[in-house]
C-alpha positions in Angstrom: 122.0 200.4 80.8 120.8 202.6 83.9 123.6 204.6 84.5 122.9 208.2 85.7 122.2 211.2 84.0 125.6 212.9 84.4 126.3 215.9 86.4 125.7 219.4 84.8 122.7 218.0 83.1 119.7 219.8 83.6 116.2 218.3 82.7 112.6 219.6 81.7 109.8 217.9 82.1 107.5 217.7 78.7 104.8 219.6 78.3 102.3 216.5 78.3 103.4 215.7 81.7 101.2 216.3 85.0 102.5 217.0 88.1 99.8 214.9 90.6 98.8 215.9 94.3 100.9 213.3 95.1 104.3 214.9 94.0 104.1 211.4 91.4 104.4 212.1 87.5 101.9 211.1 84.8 102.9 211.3 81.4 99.2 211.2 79.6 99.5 207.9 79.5 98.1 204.8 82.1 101.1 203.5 81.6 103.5 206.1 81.9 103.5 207.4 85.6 106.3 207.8 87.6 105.7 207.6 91.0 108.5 209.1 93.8 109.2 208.3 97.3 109.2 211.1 100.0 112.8 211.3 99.1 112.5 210.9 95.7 110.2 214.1 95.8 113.0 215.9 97.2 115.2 215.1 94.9 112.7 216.1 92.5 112.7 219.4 93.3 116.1 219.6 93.5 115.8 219.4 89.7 113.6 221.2 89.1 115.8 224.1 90.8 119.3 223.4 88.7 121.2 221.2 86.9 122.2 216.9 88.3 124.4 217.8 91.4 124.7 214.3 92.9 124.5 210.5 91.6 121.0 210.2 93.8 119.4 213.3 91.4 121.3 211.6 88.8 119.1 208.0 89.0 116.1 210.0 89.5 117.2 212.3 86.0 117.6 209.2 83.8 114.5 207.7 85.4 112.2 210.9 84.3 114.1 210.6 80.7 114.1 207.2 80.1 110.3 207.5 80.8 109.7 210.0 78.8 108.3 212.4 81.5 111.0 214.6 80.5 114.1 215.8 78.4 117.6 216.8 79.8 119.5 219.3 78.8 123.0 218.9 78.2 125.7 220.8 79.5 128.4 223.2 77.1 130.1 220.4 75.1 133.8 220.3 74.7 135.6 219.4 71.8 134.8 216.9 69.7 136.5 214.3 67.8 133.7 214.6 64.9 133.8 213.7 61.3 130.7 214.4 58.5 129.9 212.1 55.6 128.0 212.7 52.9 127.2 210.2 50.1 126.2 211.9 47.0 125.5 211.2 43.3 125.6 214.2 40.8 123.4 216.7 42.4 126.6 218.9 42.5 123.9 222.4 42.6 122.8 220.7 45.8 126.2 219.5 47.1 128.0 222.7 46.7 125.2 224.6 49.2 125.4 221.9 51.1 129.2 222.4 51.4 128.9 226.2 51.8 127.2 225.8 54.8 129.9 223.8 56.2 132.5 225.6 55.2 133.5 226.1 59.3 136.5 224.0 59.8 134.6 220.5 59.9 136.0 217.5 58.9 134.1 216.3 55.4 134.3 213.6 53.4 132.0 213.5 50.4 131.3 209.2 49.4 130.6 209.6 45.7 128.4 206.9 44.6 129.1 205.9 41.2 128.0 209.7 39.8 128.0 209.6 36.0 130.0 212.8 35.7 132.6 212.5 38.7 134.9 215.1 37.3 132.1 217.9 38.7 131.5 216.3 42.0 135.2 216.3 42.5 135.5 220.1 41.5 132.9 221.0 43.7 134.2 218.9 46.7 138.1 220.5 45.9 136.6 224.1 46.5 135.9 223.3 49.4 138.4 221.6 51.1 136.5 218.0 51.7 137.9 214.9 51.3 136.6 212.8 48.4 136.1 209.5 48.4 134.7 207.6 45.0 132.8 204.5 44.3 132.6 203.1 41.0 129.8 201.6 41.3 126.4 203.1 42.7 125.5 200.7 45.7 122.5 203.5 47.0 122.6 204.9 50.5 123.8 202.3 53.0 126.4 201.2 51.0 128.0 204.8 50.7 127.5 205.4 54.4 129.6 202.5 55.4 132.2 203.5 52.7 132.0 207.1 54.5 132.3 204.8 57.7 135.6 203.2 57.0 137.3 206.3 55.6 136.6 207.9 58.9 137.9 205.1 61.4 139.4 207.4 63.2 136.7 209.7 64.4 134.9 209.3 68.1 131.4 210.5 66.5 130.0 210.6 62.8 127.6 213.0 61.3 125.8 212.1 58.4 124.0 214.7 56.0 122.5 214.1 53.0 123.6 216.0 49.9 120.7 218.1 48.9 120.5 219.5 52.8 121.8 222.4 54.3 122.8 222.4 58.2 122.8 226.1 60.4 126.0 227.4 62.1 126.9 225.6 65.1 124.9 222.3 64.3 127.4 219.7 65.3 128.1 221.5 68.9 124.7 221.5 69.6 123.7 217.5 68.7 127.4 216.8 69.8 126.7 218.2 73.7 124.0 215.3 73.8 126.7 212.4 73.6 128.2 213.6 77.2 125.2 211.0 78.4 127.3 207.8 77.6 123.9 206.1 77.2 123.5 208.3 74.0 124.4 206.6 71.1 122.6 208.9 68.7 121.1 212.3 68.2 119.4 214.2 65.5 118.3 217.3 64.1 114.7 218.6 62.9 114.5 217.8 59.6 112.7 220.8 57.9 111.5 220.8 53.9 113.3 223.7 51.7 109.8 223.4 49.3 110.0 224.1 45.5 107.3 223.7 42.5 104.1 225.4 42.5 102.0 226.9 45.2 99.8 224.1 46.1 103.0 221.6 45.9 105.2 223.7 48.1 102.2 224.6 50.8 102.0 220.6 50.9 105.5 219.6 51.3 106.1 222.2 54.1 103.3 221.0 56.2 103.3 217.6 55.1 107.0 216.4 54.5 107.7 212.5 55.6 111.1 213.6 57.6 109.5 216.6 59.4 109.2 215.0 62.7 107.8 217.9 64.1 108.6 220.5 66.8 109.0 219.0 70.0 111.6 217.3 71.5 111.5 213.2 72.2 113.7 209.8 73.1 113.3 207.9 70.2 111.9 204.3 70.4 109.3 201.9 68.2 105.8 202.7 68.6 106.2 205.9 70.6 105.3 209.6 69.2 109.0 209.6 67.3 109.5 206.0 66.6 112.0 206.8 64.3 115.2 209.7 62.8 116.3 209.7 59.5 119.8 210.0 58.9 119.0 213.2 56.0 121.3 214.7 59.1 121.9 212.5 61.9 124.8 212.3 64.7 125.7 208.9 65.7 128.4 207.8 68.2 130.6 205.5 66.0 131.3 202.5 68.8 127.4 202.1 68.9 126.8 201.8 65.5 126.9 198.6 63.3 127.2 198.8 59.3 124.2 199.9 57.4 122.4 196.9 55.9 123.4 197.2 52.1 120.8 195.0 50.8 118.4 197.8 52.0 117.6 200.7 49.4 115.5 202.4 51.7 114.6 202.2 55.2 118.2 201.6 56.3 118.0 204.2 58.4 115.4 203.4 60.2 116.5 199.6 60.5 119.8 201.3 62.1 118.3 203.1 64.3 116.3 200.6 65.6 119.0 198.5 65.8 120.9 201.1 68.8 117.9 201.2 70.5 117.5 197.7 70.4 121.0 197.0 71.6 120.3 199.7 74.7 121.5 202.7 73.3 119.4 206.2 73.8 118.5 207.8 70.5 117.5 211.9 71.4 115.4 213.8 68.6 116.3 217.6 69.4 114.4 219.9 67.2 116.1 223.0 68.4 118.5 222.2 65.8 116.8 222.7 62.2 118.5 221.6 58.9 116.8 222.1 55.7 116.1 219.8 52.9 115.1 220.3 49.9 112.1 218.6 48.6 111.2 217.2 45.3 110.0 220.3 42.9 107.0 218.2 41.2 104.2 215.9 42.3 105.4 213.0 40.2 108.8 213.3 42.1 107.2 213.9 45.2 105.0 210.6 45.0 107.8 208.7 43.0 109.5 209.0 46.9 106.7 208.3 48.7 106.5 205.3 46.8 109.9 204.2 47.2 109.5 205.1 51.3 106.8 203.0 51.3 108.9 199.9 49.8 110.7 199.8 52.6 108.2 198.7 54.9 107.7 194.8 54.0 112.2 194.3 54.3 112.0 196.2 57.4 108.9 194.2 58.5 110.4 191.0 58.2 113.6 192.4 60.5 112.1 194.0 63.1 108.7 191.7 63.8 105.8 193.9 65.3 106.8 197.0 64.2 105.4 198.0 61.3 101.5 197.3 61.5 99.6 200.3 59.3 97.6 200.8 62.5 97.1 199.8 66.0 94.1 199.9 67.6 92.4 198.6 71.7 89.6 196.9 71.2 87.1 199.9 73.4 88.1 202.7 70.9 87.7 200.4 68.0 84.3 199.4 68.8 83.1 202.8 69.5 84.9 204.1 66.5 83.1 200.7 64.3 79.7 201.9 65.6 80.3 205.7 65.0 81.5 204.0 61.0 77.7 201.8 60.9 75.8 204.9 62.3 75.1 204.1 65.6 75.2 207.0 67.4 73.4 205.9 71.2 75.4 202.5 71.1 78.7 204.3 70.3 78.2 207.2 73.2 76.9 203.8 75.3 80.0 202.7 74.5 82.7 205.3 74.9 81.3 206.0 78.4 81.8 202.2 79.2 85.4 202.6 77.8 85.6 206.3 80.3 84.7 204.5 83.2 87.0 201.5 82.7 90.2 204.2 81.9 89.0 206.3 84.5 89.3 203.1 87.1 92.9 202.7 85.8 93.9 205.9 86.4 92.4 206.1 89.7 94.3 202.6 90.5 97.2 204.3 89.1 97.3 208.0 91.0 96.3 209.5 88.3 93.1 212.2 87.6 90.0 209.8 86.3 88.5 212.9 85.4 91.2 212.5 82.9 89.2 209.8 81.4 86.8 211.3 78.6 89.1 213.7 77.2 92.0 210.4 77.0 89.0 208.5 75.4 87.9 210.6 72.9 91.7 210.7 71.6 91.6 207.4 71.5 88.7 207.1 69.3 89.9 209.9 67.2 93.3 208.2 66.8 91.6 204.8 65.9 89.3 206.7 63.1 92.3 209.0 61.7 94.6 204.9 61.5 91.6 203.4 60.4 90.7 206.1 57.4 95.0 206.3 56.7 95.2 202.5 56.3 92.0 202.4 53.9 93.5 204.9 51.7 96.9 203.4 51.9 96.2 199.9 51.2 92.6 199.2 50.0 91.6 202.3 47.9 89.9 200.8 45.2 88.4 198.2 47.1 86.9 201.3 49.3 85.9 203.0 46.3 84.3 199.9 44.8 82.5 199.1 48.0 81.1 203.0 48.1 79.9 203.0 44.7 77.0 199.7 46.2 75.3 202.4 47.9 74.6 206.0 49.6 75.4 204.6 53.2 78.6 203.2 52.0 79.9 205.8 50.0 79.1 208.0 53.0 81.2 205.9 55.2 84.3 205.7 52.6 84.1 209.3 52.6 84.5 210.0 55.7 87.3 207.0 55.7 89.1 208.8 53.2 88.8 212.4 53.5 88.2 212.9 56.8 92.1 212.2 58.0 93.1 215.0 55.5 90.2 217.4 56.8 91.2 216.9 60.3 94.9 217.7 59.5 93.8 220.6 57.3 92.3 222.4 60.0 95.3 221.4 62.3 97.5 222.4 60.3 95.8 225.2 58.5 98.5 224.8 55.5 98.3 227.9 52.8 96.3 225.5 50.5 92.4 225.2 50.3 91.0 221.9 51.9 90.0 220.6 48.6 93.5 220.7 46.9 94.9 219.6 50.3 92.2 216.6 50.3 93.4 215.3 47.4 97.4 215.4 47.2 96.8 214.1 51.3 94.8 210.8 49.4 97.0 210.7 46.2 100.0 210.9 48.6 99.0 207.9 51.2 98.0 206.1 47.8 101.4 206.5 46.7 102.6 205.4 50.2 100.5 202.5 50.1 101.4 201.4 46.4 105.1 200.8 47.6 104.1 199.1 51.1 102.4 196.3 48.8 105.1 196.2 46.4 107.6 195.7 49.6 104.9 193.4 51.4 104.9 191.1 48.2 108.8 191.1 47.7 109.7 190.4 51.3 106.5 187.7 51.4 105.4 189.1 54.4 101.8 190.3 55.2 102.7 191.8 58.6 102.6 195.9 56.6 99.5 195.1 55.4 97.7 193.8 58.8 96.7 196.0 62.2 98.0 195.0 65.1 96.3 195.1 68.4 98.1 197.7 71.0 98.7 197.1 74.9 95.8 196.7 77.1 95.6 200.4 79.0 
């Protein structure tokens, strides 16, 4: 699919992008550099100027998106033919704020999923207009969703919202204007945690929250920065999507997703849009879903080979960050230069700055240490703790393993919480995490969650 960006589109480039001497693109990334004719460059600033005028600045549009280099901006959306579904189970409290906020004239249907007292979801749904449709049996979320899917055949697009989330005015005109790029098949919304529980519970979950993909923008696609949407709120164009796999209790949203961008379809994370979601009220709750999150991993893992290593890592970064782990300073600085100087070859090679090098370098080391501590914690705790107890070097080493992720994200992040308390819910919560990847590994007999996988050669 390389159709054209449309006309009326406008597009921005991201704010990793560099604009070389050359009038070329480079998107951070070795890999990632556009590079533009004479003509091309004209274009270029064409667009830069105003909005896709012509199918030539149309190529060169979806070019700089599909690369990543840059995010378009549709134009005002007209109508659309757009039905919501959301599955619920009890959780009327939830439901009925949920509704409020769409009291506006959209087209609802509520999927109830085998609730044990149906009589209130029903009164809650009949105040508010929706449509109700009831299964007698619970069948989890995939299965409602494709019950919400039939009972909407009708509809051109589908949103679907979660029960216990609560969208702003204007949402569905604002994810809708994406789908005037036929190449769209699916758009969704920042995600943001409505916390609850005490202080150091609620400072976590609204810095920390698994479906907070953050604030800026991204095309959606495995192993990139947003390799994934959830669909707690999530437009889809109905022609692109297939039937949720039922046999999945979680992760179906991610293997759905996966599944349009697999079949060539353009998935568009727009943050501008924020819905809230309420999070769990108390840290057994709170880990209870990590733990469940984290069982989706070995089904998903065994559909979508390659895609769900705990960490990947290039052999220069790891090697400096294994000699920075045994406390060898000179040979790790010996090194990382070595690994500079290659990178900065590449990028020369490439048209991009090599003085770019040490700075891409050091992130690289970083991000192998932050995987490699995140993957320990996840999946080989006790062994870690059991190895640091042999000794004072080794327990030094499984310290900084463990905690020093969590410090690094504390002082990122600088969360309303004290590094300490944030230290240990970031650990318990990866522990959690990791608990349920092995329970899903050892279900799905698959080792493939459980094992790093080497990334591209830069």
């Amino acid at each position: 699919m390389t159709e054209p960006l449309p006309v009326g589109f406008l597009v921005v480039l991201d704010p990793s992008t560099v604009v070389l001497p050359s009038g070329d693109l480079f998107g951070g990334d070795p890999r990632r550099i556009v590079r533009l004719t004479e003509a091309g460059r004209e274009v270029f600033a064409t667009l830069r100027s105003g909005p896709v005028r012509s199918r030539l600045a149309g190529a060169l549009a979806r070019r700089l998106v599909t690369a990543g280099v840059a995010h378009p901006r549709p134009p005002a959306p007209a109508g659309l033919n757009v039905a919501v579904v959301i599955p619920v189970k009890d959780r009327t409290a939830e439901l009925e704020l949920c509704l409020a906020a769409l009291d506006d004239g959209s087209r609802v249907v509520v999927v109830d999923d085998g609730s044990t007292f149906p009589e209130a979801v029903a009164s809650v749904v009949a105040a508010h207009g929706a449509t109700l449709v009831r299964r007698p049996i619970s069948g989890g979320p995939a299965a409602a969703r494709n019950t919400g899917l039939a009972a909407v055949a009708d509809a051109e697009f589908v949103a679907f919202l979660d029960s216990d989330c609560v969208v702003p005015p204007g949402w569905l005109s604002q994810l809708g204007a994406h789908f005037a790029d036929p190449l769209v098949g699916a758009v969704a919304p920042r995600v943001v945690p409505l916390p609850s529980g005490g202080p150091a519970l609620r400072a976590y979950s609204q810095a920390r929250s698994p479906l907070d993909l953050g604030p800026r923008e991204a095309l959606v696609r495995p192993g990139s920065r947003v390799s994934y949407v959830p669909t707690a709120a999530l437009m889809v164009r109905r022609s692109a999507l297939a039937p949720f796999d039922e046999r999945l209790r979680y992760g179906e949203d991610v293997d759905a997703v996966w599944h349009l961008v697999d079949a060539g379809w353009q998935v568009r994370y727009n943050p501008a849009v924020e819905v809230v979601h309420a999070e769990p009220g108390t840290w057994p709750a709170y880990l209870r879903r990590r733990f469940h999150y984290g069982t989706s991993a070995g089904p998903l893992a065994v559909r979508h080979p390659g895609r769900l290593a705990p960490m990947v890592w290039q052999p220069w970064p790891a090697a400096v960050a294994a000699l920075l782990l045994a406390r060898r300073p000179v040979p790790a600085v010996a090194a990382g230069a070595v690994s500079a100087v290659r990178l900065a070859r590449r990028l020369a090679e490439a048209g991009a700055p090599p003085g770019m090098a040490p700075a891409l370098t050091a992130q690289a080391v970083g991000a192998t240490l932050r995987g490699l501590g995140r993957a320990t914690t996840q999946l080989a705790l006790p062994l870690a703790v059991a190895a640091g107890l042999t000794g004072r070097r080794r327990l030094a080493v499984v310290a900084a393993l463990v905690a020093g992720p969590a410090l690094e994200e504390w002082w990122r992040l600088r969360p309303g919480i004290d590094p300490l308390r944030w230290t240990l819910a970031s650990v318990a919560d990866d522990a959690a995490y990791g608990a349920g990847v092995w329970r899903g590994a050892v279900r799905a007999r698959t080792a493939a969650p459980l094992l790093p996988r080497r990334g591209a050669t830069r």
